[in-house]
N, C-alpha and C positions, 0 to 999 in steps of 0.2 A: 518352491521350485525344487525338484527333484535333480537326483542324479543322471537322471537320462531326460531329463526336460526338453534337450535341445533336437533329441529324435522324433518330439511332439510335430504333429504336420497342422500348419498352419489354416485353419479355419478360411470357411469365405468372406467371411466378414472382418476376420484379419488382414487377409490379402488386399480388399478393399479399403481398409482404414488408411495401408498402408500407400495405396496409391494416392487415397486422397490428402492425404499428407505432404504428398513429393508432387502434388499438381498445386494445394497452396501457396508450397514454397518457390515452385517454378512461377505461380500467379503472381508473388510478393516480388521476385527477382526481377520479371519481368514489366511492372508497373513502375519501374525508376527510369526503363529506357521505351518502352513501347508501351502501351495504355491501352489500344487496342487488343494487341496479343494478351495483352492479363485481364485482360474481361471473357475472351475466347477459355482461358485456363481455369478460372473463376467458375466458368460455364461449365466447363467440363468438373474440374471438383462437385458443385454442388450435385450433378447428377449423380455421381457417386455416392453423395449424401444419402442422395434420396433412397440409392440402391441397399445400400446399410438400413436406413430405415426400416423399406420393406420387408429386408429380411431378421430383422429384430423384431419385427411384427409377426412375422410368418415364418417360424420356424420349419422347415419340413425336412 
């Protein structure tokens, strides 16, 4: 990590980790009071999965 690291602009697949990150934890938060809504969030993370996938697949 460099001196100006922090001026680096964050990848698409960054951005995406980063969501699905805060959709698991919204998923995990919300399975203690609603079970429903963390299967909905759950849904929504993995799609994001998949979206990082494709693009670790397919650089362009």
């Amino acid at each position: 990590m460099g001196l100006f690291s922090f001026f680096k602009k964050e990848t698409e697949i960054e951005k995406l980790q980063k969501k699905y990150k805060k959709l698991l934890q919204e998923s995990f938060d919300l399975s203690k009071t609603d079970r429903a809504a963390s299967d909905l969030k759950r849904g929504e993370a993995e799609a994001i999965a998949d979206q990082i996938e494709q693009l670790k697949n397919n650089p362009s």
